[in-house]
VOGU-3710 file (C-alpha; in Angstrom, 3 decimals, decimal comma):
1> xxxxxxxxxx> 40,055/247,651/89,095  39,572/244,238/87,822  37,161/241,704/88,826  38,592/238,718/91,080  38,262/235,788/89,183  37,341/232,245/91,177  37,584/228,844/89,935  38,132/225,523/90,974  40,641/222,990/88,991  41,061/221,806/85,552
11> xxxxxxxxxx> 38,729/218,939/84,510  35,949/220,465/86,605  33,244/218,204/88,624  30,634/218,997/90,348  31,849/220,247/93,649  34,218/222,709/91,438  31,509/224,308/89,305  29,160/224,441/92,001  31,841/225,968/94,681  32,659/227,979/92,179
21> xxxxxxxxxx> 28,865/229,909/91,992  28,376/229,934/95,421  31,776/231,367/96,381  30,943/234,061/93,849  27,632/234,817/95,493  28,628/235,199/98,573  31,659/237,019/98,091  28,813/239,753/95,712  27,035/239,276/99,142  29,826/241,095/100,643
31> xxxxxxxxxx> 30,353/243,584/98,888  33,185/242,191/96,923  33,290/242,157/92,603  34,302/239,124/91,386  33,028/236,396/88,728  32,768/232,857/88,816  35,177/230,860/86,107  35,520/227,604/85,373  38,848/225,704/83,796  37,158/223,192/81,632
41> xxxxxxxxxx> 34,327/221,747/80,132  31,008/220,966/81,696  29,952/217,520/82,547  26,924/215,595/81,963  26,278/215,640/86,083  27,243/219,153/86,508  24,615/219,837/83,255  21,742/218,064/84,930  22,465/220,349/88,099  22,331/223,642/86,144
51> xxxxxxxxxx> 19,399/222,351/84,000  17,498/221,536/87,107  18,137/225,151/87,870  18,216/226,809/84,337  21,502/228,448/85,184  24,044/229,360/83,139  27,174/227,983/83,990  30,637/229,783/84,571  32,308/231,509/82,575  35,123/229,401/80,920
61> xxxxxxxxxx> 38,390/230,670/81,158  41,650/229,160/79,325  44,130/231,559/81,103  44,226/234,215/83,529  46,702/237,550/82,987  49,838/237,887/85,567  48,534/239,499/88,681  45,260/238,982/88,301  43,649/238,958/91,979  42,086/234,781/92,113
71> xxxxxxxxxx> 40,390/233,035/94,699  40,483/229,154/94,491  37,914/226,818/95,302  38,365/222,916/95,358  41,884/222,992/94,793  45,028/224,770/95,913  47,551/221,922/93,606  49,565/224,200/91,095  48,919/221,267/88,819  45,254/221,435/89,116
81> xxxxxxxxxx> 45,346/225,183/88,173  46,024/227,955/85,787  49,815/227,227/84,192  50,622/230,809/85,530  49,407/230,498/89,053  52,779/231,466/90,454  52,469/234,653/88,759  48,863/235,386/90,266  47,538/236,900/93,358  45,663/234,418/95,344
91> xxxxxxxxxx> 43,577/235,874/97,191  41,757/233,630/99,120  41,516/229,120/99,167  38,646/227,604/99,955  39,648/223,781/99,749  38,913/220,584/101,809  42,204/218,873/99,908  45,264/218,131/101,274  47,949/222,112/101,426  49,823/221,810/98,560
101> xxxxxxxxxx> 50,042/225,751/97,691  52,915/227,880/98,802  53,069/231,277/98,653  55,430/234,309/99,853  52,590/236,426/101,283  49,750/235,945/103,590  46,358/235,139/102,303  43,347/233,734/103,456  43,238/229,765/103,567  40,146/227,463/104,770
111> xxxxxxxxxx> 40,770/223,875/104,286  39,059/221,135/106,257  38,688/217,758/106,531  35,294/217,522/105,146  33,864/215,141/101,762  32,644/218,604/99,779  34,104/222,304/99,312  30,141/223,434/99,608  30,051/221,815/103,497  32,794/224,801/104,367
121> xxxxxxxxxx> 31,459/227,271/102,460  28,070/226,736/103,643  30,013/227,074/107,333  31,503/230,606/106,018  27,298/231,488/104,859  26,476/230,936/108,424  29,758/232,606/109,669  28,907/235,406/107,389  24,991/235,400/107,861  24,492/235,436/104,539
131> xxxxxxxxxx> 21,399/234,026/103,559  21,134/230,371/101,586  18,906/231,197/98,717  16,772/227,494/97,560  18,612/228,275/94,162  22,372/228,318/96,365  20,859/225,193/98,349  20,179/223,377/95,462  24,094/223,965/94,189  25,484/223,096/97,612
141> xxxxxxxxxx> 23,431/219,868/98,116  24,700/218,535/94,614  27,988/219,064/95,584  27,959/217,019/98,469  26,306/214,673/97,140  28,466/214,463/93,909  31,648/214,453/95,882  30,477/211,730/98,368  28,841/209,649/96,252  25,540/209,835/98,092
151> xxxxxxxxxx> 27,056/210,173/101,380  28,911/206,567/100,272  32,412/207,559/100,089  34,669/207,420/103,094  35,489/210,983/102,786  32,036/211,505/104,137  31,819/212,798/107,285  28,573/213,467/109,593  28,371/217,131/109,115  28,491/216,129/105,044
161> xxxxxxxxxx> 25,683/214,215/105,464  23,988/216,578/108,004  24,496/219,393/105,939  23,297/218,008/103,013  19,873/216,668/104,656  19,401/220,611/105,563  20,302/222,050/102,344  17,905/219,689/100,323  15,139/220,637/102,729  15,780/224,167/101,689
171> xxxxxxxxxx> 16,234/223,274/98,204  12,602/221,410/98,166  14,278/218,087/97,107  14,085/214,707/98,135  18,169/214,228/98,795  18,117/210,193/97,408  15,620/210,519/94,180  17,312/213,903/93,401  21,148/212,715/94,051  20,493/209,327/92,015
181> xxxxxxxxxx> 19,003/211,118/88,990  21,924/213,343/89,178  24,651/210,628/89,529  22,906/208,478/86,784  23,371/211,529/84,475  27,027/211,283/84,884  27,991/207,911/84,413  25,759/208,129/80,493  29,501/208,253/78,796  27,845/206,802/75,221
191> xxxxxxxxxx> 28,620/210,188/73,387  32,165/210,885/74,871  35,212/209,671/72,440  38,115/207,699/74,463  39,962/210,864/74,762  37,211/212,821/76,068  36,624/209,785/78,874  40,207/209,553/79,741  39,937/213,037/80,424  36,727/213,367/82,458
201> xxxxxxxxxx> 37,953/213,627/86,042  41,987/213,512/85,192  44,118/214,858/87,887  47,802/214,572/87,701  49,972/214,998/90,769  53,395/213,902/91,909  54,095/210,713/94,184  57,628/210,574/95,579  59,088/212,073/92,236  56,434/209,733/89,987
211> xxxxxxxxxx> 54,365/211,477/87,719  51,351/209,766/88,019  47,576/210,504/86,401  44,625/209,513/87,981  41,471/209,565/85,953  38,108/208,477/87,942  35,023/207,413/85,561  31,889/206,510/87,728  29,278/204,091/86,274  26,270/201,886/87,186
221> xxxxxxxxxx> 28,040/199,026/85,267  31,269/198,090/85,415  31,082/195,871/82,512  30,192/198,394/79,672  32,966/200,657/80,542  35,602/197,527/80,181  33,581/196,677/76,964  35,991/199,752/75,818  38,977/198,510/77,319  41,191/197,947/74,138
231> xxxxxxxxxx> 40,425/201,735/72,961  41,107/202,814/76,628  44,377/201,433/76,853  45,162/202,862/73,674  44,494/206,207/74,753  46,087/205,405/78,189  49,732/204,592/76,037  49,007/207,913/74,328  48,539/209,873/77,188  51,781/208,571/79,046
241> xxxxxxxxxx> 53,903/208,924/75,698  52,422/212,228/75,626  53,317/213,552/79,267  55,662/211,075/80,058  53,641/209,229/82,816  55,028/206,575/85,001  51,502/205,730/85,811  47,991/206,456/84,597  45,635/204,390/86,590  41,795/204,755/85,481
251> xxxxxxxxxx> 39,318/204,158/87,992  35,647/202,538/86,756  33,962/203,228/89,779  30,706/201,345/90,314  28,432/203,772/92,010  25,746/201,238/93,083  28,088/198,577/94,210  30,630/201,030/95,886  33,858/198,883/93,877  36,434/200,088/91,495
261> xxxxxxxxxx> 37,512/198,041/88,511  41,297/199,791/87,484  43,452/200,013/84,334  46,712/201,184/85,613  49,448/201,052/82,686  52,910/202,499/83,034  56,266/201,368/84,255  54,890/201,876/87,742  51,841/200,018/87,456  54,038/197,769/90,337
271> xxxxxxxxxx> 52,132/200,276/92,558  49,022/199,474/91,981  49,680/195,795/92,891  51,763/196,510/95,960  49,113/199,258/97,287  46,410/196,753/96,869  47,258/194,006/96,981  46,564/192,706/93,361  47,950/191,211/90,318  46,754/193,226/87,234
281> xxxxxxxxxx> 46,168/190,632/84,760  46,154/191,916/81,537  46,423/195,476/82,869  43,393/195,411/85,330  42,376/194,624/88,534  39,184/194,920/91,115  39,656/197,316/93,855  36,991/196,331/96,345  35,165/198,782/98,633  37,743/201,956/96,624
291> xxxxxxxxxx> 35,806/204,779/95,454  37,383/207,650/96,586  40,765/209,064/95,238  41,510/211,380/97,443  40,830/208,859/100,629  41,640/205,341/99,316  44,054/205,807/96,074  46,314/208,648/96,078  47,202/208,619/99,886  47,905/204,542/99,761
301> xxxxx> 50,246/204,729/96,825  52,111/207,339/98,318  52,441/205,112/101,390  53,725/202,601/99,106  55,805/204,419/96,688
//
């Protein structure tokens, strides 16, 4: 019998790659064989997290055989997963996104309304009593603090933040010199090509028939990232002629000043105006106080598509 396979979605961040480890350790825990995966390539905050640890990172994956037994973590979108994941046997979702998945059999589903996939699954440790190793701490703890910005995002919820303050006392780390190193090590985007940037933290989805990509780039300065706007927008066209886009927005999110500058091209970009508010002058526009996608960008343009 064949290992069960877990991943998170395409693009990986953080919360994925990390989910993705500790699902697969507890899941050895009981008694289950299964591997960690990952869909994509590792990024330069995910790297300082498993350099910190001198772990090896999951094993990439490009596509998964028909009726292979899965278990998702930080996803459950069909478009944020394997192109054959209709022809797959999930298993088991952990998630704290909004249900997209349908299936015609029962499986088991935890989703909650939580900033990080590592806040549930440290819930299901507990559940489970399976211990939480410093090494498993230390991947928990990044994720919530990569997904909520350093317990800055809106999607943050107490238990996040209580969590978190628990795990990094486990871990032996000092949560706000530990989660700004890692967070600085993201935003260095010096070595990346446009392509590679655009790509990043791209997540495509469907608003009221719209196919719409949202990218999300986070940075300490705003103003070197649009020092690459010309090449960005190039890419941007490319990437909407490409997959015929009605909207890519990019999101520079400042991580110190908790603002988002956009560059929303497409022959929807009306809905970036209307959902904020704005006029995008030559293509861009300041989103004050928006940092989180899944909180403050994709459910408001839905609203206003």
């Amino acid at each position: 019998m064949s290992k069960t396979l877990i991943f998170g979605h395409k693009n990986p961040d953080t919360d994925s790659i990390t989910s993705s480890l500790v699902m697969a350790n507890l899941e050895k825990a009981l008694g289950n064989d299964v591997e960690a995966c990952r869909l994509g390539k590792i990024n330069k905050e995910t790297q300082y997290v498993l350099d910190y640890l001198k772990m090896d990172p999951p094993t990439l994956i490009d596509s998964v055989e028909d009726g292979a037994d899965v278990i998702l973590v930080d996803h459950n979108n069909p478009m944020e997963s394997i192109d054959n994941i209709d022809n797959v046997n999930v298993k088991k979702v952990i998630d704290h996104h909004a249900v997209v998945l349908t299936t015609g059999y029962p499986l088991y589903y935890r989703a909650e309304p939580l900033g990080c996939t590592e806040t549930v699954l440290y819930k299901l440790y507990k559940e489970y009593g399976v211990e939480i190793t410093k090494e498993i701490a230390t991947l928990m703890v990044s994720g919530i603090v990569s997904d909520t910005l350093l317990f800055k995002s809106p999607t943050c919820t107490p238990m996040d933040k209580e969590v978190a303050e628990e795990l990094a006392r486990k871990a032996g780390v000092d949560i706000v010199e530990y989660g700004l190193e890692m967070l600085k090590a993201g935003t260095d985007i010096s070595d990346l090509s446009v392509d590679e940037i655009l790509a990043l933290d791209a997540k495509e989805i469907d608003i009221k028939g719209n196919k719409v990509l949202i990218n999300q780039v986070n940075t300490a300065s705003i103003d070197d990232v649009m020092k690459m706007k010309d090449a960005l927008e190039e890419g941007i066209n490319k990437a909407i002629e490409e997959k015929g886009l009605d909207l890519f927005m990019l999101l520079i999110t400042d991580i110190v000043n908790s603002n988002s500058q956009t560059i929303s091209i497409g022959k929807r970009a009306d809905l970036v105006e209307k959902s904020y508010n704005v006029v995008l002058e030559d293509n861009t526009a300041l989103l004050k106080g928006v940092v989180s996608r899944k909180k403050q960008v994709i459910p408001v343009l839905t609203d206003n598509a």
